[in-house]
C-alpha positions as CSV (number, residue, x, y, z in Angstrom):
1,X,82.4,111.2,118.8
2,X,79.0,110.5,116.7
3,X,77.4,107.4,117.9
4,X,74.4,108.0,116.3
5,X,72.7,104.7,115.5
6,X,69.2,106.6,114.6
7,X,68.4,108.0,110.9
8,X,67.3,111.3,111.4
9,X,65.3,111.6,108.7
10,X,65.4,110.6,104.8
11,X,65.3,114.4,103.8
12,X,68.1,115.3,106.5
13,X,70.3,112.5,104.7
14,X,69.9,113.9,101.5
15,X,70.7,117.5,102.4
16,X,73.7,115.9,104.0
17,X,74.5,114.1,100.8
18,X,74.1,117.7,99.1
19,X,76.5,119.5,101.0
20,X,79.1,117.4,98.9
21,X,77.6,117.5,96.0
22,X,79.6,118.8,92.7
23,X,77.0,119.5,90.4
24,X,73.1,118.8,89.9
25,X,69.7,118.6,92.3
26,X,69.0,116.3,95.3
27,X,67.0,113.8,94.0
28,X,63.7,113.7,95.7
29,X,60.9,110.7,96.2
30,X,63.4,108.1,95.0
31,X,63.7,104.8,97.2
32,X,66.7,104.7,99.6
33,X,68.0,101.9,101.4
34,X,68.4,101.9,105.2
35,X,71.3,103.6,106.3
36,X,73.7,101.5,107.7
37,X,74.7,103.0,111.4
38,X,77.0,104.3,112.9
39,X,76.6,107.7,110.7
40,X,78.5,110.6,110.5
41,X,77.7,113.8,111.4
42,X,77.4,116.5,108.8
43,X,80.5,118.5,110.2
44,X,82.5,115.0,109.3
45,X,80.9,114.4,106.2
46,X,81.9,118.5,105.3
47,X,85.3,117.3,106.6
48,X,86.2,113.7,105.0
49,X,84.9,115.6,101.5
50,X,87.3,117.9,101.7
51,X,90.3,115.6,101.1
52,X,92.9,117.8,101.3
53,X,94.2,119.5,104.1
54,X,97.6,121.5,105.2
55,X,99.6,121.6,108.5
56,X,101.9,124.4,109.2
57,X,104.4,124.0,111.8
58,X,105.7,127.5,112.6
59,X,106.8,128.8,116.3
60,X,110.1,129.2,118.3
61,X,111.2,126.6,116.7
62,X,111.7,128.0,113.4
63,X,113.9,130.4,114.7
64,X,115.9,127.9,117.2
65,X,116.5,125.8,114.3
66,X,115.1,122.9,116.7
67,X,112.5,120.1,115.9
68,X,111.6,119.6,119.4
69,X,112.4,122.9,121.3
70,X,113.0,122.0,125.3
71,X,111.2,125.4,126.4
72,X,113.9,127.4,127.3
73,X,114.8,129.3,124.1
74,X,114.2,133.1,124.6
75,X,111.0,134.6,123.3
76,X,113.6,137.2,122.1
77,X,114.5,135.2,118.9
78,X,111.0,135.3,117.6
79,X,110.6,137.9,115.0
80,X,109.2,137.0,111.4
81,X,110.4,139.8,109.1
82,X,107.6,139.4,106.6
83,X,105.0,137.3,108.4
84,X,102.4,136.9,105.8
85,X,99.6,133.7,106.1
86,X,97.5,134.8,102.8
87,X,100.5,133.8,101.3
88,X,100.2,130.2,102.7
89,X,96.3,130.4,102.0
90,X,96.9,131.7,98.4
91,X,99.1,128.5,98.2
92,X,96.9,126.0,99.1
93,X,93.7,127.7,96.9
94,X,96.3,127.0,93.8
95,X,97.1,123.0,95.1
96,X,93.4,122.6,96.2
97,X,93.9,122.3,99.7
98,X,90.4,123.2,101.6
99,X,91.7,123.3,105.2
100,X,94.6,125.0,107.1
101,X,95.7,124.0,110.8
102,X,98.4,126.1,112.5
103,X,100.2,124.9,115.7
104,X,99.8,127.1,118.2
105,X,101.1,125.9,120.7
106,X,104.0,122.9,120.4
107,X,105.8,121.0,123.0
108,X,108.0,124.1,123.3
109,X,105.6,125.5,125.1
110,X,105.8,129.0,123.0
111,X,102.5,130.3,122.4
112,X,101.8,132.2,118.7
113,X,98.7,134.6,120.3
114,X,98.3,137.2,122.9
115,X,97.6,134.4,125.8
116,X,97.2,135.6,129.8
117,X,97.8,132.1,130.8
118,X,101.4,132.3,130.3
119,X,104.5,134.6,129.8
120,X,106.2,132.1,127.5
121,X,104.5,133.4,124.2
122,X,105.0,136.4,121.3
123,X,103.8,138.8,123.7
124,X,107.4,138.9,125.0
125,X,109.1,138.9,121.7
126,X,110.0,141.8,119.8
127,X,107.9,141.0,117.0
128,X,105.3,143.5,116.4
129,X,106.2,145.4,119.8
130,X,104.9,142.2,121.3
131,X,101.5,143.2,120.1
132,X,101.5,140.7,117.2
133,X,99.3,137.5,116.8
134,X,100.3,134.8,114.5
135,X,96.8,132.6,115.6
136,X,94.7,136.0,114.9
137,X,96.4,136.7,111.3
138,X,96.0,133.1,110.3
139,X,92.9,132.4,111.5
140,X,91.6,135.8,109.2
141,X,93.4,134.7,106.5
142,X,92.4,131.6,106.4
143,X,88.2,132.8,106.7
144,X,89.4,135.5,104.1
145,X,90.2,132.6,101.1
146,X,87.3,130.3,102.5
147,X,89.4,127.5,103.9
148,X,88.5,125.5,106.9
149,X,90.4,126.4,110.2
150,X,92.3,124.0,112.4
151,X,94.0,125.1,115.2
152,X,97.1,122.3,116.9
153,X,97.6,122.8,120.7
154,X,100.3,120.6,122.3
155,X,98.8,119.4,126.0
156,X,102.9,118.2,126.1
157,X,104.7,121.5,127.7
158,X,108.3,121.8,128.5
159,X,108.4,125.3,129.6
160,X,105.6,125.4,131.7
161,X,106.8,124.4,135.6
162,X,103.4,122.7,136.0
163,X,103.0,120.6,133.1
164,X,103.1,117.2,134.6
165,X,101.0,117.9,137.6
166,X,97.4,118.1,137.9
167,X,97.9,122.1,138.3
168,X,98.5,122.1,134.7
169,X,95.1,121.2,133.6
170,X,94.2,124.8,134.9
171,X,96.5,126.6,132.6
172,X,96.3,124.4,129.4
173,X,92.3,124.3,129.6
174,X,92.9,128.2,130.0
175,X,95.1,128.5,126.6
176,X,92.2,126.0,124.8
177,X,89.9,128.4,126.3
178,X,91.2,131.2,125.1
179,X,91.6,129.5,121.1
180,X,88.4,128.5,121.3
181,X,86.6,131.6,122.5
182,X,88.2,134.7,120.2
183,X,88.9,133.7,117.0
184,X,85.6,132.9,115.6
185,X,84.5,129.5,113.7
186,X,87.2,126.5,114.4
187,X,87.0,123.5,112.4
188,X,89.1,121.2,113.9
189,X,91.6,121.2,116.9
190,X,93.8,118.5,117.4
191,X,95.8,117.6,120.3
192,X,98.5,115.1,120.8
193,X,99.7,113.4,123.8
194,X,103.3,113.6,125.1
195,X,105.9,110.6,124.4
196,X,105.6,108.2,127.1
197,X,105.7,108.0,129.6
198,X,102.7,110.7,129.6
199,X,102.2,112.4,132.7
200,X,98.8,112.6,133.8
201,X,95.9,114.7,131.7
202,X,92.5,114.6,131.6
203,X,91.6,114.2,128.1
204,X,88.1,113.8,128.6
205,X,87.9,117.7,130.3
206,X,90.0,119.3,127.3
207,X,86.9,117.1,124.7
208,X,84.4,118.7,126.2
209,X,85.4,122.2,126.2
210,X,86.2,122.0,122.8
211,X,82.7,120.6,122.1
212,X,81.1,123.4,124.5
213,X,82.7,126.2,122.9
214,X,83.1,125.0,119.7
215,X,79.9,122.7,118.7
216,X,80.6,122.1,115.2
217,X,84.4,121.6,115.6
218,X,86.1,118.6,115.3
219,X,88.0,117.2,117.9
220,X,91.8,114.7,116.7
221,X,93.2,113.4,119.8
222,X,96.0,112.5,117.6
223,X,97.5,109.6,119.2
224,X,95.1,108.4,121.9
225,X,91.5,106.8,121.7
226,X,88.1,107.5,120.3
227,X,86.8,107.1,123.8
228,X,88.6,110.7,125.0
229,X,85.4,111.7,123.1
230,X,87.1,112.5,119.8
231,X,85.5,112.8,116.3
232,X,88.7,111.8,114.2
233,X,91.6,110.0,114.8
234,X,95.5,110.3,113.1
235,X,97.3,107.8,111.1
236,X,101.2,108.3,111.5
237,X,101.9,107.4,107.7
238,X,99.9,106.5,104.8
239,X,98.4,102.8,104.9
240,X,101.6,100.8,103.2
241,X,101.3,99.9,99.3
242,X,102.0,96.3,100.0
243,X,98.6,95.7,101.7
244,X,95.1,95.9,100.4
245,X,93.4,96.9,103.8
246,X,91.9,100.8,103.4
247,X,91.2,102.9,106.2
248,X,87.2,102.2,107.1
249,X,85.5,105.5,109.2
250,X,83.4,102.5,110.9
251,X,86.2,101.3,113.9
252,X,85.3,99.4,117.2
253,X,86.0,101.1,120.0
254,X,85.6,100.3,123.6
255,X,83.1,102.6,125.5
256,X,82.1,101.7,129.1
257,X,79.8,98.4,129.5
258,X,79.9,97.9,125.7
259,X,83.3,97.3,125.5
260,X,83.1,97.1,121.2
261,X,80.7,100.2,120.7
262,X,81.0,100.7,116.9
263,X,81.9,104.3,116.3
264,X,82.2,107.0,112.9
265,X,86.1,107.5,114.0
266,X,87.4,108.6,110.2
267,X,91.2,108.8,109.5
268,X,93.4,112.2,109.0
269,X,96.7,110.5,107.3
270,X,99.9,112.8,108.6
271,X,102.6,113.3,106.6
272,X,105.1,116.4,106.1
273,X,106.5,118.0,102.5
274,X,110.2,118.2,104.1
275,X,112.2,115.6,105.8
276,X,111.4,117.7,109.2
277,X,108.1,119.4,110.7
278,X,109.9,122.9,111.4
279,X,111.5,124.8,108.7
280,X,115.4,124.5,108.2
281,X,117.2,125.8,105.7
282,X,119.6,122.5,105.2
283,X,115.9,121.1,104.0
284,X,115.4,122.7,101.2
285,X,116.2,121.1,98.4
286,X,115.0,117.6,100.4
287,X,111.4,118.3,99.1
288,X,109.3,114.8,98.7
289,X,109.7,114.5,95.2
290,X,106.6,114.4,92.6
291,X,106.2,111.0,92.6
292,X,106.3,110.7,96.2
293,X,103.6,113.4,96.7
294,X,101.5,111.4,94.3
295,X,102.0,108.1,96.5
296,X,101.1,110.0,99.4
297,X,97.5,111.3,97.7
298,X,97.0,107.6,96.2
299,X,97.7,105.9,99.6
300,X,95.9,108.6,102.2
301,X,92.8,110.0,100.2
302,X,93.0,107.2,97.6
303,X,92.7,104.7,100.7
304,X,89.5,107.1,102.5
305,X,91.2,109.1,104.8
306,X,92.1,113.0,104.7
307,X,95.4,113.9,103.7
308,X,97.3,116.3,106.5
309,X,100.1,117.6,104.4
310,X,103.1,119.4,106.6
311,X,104.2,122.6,105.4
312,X,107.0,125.0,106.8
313,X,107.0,129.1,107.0
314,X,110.3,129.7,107.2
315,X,112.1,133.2,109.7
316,X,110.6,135.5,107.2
317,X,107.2,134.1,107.9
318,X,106.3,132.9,104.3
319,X,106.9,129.8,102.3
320,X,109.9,129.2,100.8
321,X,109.9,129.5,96.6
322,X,110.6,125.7,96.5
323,X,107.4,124.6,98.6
324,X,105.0,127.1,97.1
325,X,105.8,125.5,93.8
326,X,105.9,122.2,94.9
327,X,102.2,122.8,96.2
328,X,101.1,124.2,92.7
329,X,102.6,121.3,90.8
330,X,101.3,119.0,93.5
331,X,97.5,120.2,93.0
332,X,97.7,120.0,89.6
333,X,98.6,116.4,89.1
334,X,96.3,115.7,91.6
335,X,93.6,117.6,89.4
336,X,94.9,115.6,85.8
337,X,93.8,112.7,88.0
338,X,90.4,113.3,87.2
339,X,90.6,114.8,83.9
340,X,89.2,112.3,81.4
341,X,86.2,110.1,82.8
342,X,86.4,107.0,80.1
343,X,83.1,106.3,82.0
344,X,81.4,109.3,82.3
345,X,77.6,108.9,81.2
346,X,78.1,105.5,79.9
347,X,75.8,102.9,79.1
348,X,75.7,100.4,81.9
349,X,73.9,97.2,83.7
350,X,73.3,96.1,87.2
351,X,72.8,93.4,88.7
352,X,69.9,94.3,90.7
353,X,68.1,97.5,91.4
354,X,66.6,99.1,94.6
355,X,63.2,98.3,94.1
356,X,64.0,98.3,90.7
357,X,63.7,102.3,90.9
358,X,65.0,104.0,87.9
359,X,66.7,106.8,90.2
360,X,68.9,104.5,91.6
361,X,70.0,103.0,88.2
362,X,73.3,102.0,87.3
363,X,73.3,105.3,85.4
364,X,73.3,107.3,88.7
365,X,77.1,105.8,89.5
366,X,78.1,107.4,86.4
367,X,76.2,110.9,86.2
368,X,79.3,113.0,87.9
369,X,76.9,113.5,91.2
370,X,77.5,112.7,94.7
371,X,73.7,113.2,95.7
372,X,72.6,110.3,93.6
373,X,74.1,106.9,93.8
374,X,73.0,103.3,92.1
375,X,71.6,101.0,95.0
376,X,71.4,97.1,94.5
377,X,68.0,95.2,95.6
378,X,66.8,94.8,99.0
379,X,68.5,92.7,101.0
380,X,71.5,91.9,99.0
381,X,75.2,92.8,100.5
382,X,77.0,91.6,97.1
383,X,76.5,93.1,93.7
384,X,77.4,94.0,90.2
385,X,77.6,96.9,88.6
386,X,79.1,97.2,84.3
387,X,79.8,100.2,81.8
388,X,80.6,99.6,78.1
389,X,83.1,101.7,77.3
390,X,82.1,102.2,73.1
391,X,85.1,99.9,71.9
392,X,88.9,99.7,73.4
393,X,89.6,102.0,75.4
394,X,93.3,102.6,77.7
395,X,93.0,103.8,81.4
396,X,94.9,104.0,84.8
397,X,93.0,104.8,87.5
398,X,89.5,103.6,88.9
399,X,87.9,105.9,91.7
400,X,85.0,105.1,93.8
401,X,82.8,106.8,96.1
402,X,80.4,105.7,98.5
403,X,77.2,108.3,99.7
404,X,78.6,107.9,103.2
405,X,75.8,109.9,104.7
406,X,74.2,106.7,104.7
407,X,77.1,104.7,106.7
408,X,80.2,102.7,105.2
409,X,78.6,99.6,103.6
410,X,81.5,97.9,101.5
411,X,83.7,95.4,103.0
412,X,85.6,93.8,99.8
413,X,85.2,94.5,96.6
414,X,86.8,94.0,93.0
415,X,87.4,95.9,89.7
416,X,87.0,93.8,86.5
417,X,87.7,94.9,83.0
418,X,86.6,93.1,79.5
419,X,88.9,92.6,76.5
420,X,88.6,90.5,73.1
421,X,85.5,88.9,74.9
422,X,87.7,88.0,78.4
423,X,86.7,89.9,81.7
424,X,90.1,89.8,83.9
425,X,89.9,91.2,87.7
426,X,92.7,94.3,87.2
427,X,91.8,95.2,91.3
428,X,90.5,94.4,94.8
429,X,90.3,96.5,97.9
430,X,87.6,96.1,101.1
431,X,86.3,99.4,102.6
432,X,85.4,102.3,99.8
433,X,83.9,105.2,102.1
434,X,84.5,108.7,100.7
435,X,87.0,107.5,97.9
436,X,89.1,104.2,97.3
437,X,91.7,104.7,94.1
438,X,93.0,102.2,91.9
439,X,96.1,102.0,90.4
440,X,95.6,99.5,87.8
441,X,98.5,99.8,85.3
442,X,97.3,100.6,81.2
443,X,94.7,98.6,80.9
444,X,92.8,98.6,77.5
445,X,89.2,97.3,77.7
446,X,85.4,97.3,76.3
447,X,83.7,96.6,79.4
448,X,84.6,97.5,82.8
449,X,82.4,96.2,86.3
450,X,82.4,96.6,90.1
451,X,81.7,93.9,91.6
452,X,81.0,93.5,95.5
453,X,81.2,90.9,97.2
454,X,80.3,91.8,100.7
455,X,78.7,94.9,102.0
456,X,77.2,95.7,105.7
457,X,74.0,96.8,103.9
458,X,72.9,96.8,100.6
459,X,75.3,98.3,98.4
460,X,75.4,102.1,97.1
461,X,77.7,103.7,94.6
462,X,77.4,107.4,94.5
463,X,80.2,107.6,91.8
464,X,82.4,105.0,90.0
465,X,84.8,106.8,87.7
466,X,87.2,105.5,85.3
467,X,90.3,107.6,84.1
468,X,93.0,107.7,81.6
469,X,95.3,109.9,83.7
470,X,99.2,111.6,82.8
471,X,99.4,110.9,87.0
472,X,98.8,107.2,87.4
């Protein structure tokens, strides 16, 4: 977990800011305001920019027809006829998707790699000879298309006779081990704690081998605590529509004497494309619809947390027809989204302006770059912010970005727009962070402002986009 409460250094933060940026230079000699701890590091700031991420559940299971396998389902049945992960990769490059994560290992207790920590894996199947390894040809597809690697390990085992007993410890820090040391860069493992009640584990040992051997990964204890010494943390559904709250990456979390240590603890919203996390073939025409896709990108990524989108090989070992174009339709209403920027390069007006520096301008909210951002005047933690639009103008959706390299500084905020002289609040929300979307309905306006109205610092917009989208 990053509890760093120290800047490192103005140039570091830019070059952090840079690593997300879309288009243009970092901005050098311009004032900044003071960061507003706790920070993330850069491997979370490369990870909450990515958005989009996939989760595919494939193992015994898939071939047991089972969603929770009990561990004594022959290794025999094992054998993908066509087992092929740069066709999952290839499907995510069309949707947009910047991250994969397999799970090697689920409650089952089947391991998908050549382990010598237990029997119970594809080295005792006839797939391949038992010389296959589904971790190995994932993981080299995935560095092949240039998407981020996450790896799922289930410290829950129901085949293993130890599991339960402080003996296991041995054997499941020996399968981490062996992820974590021969498959090259990891981006993320995440572990997830057995239903209750959970026998005991030391979650604190697994943490830090993952952050021995794997520095730069990041560690998702998915349903325990940030004090385990994780670096994100799992929501079980997308935040629901009737509330306003949005996930914030800033959380309070108890930590030996300071029992409210504020931590970066950002969220990784779960959901699955079918009904079920294994592949069955009664599911396939139970696909989340369109619409429902889109609620889930609106209410996980559109609320600042990273979409974890289930997706199911299926015996042959490749994604059904039905899911691969799902994906492809999903990505691209996700990219008409962001199609036509009503604000882009717009004339606009704040409030105030950090020491009145022309770099961090009003204009800089509107410029299409992440490495520049308007900053209101010292001191203040409220502000205003307004773009004329050239005349009427119809949109649906209002995005905003914080530059969270400098902390998470909005706490409520609103969206106004200005028609036949009237300016009419069409939004609210509290935390921004990486992105906050707002459905507002066809609006049709002059003017639009952001307007906030408390802030932990003094506020910073990096981008505040207005679109007219076909996916509202």
């Amino acid at each position: 977990m990053n509890r760093c409460w120290l800047w490192p250094s103005l140039p570091a933060a830019l070059l952090a800011l840079g690593c997300v940026e879309q288009a243009g230079p970092v901005l050098s000699g311009v004032p900044t305001p003071d960061p507003v701890g706790p920070l993330p590091s850069a491997e979370q700031l490369t990870w909450q920019a990515q958005e989009l991420s996939a989760f595919f559940h494939f193992g015994i299971n898939t071939f047991s027809d089972k969603e929770q396998g009990n561990g004594t389902d022959s290794p025999t049945i094992f054998n993908p006829t066509n087992l092929n992960p740069s066709q999952w990769m290839s499907t995510l490059q069309d949707a947009g998707f910047r991250q994969a994560m397999l799970t090697a290992k689920h409650h089952d207790g089947f391991c998908l790699w050549q382990t010598k920590c237990t029997t119970y894996s594809v080295a005792n199947s006839p797939w391949q000879g038992g010389q296959g390894d589904v971790v190995h040809q994932f993981v080299d597809a995935a560095h092949q298309a240039n998407i981020r690697v996450g790896l799922a390990l289930s410290p829950f085992d129901r085949h293993e006779p130890s599991a339960g007993t402080p003996t296991y410890q041995v054997v499941f820090e020996c399968q981490l081990t062996e992820l974590l040391k021969n498959y090259g860069a990891i981006d993320e493992i995440w572990l997830w704690s057995s239903p209750p009640p959970a026998p005991p584990f030391d979650w604190q040992a697994a943490a830090n081998l993952v952050h021995k051997l794997q520095p730069h990964a990041l560690l998702n204890i998915g349903n325990s605590v940030a004090t385990t010494g994780a670096d994100i943390r799992s929501v079980g559904s997308a935040l629901p529509t009737n509330t306003a709250a949005d996930q914030t990456s800033v959380k309070m979390v108890a930590n030996g004497a300071n029992p409210a240590a504020p931590v970066w603890y950002p969220a990784e919203s779960v959901h699955s494309m079918r009904p079920n996390w294994f592949w069955h073939a009664t599911d396939d025409t139970q696909l989340k619809t369109p619409t429902q896709l889109l609620d889930l990108y609106y209410n996980s990524v559109g609320r600042n947390s990273v979409l974890l989108l289930g997706l199911q090989p299926n015996t042959q070992g490749v994604l059904p027809t039905p899911d691969v174009t799902a994906m492809a339709q999903y990505g691209a209403s996700i990219s008409a989204i962001y199609r036509t920027n009503v604000v882009a390069a717009r004339p606009g007006t704040a409030d105030s302006v950090f020491r009145d520096a022309p770099g961090r301008g009003a204009a800089m909210a509107v410029d299409g770059k992440l490495n520049t951002f308007w900053a209101a005047g010292e001191g203040k933690t409220s502000a205003r912010i307004e773009f004329d639009l050239g005349g009427p103008t119809s949109f649906n959706v209002v995005s905003i970005q914080e530059p969270i390299a400098l902390g998470e500084r909005t706490t409520a905020h609103h969206v106004e727009a200005k028609s036949n002289g009237t300016w009419t609040t069409i939004a609210t929300g509290t935390a921004i962070g990486q992105r906050k979307l707002h459905r507002v309905g066809a609006v049709t306006a002059s003017n639009i402002a952001l307007v906030i109205t408390a802030a932990r610092g003094v506020p910073a917009i990096a981008e505040f986009s207005v679109y007219q989208s076909p996916s509202p």
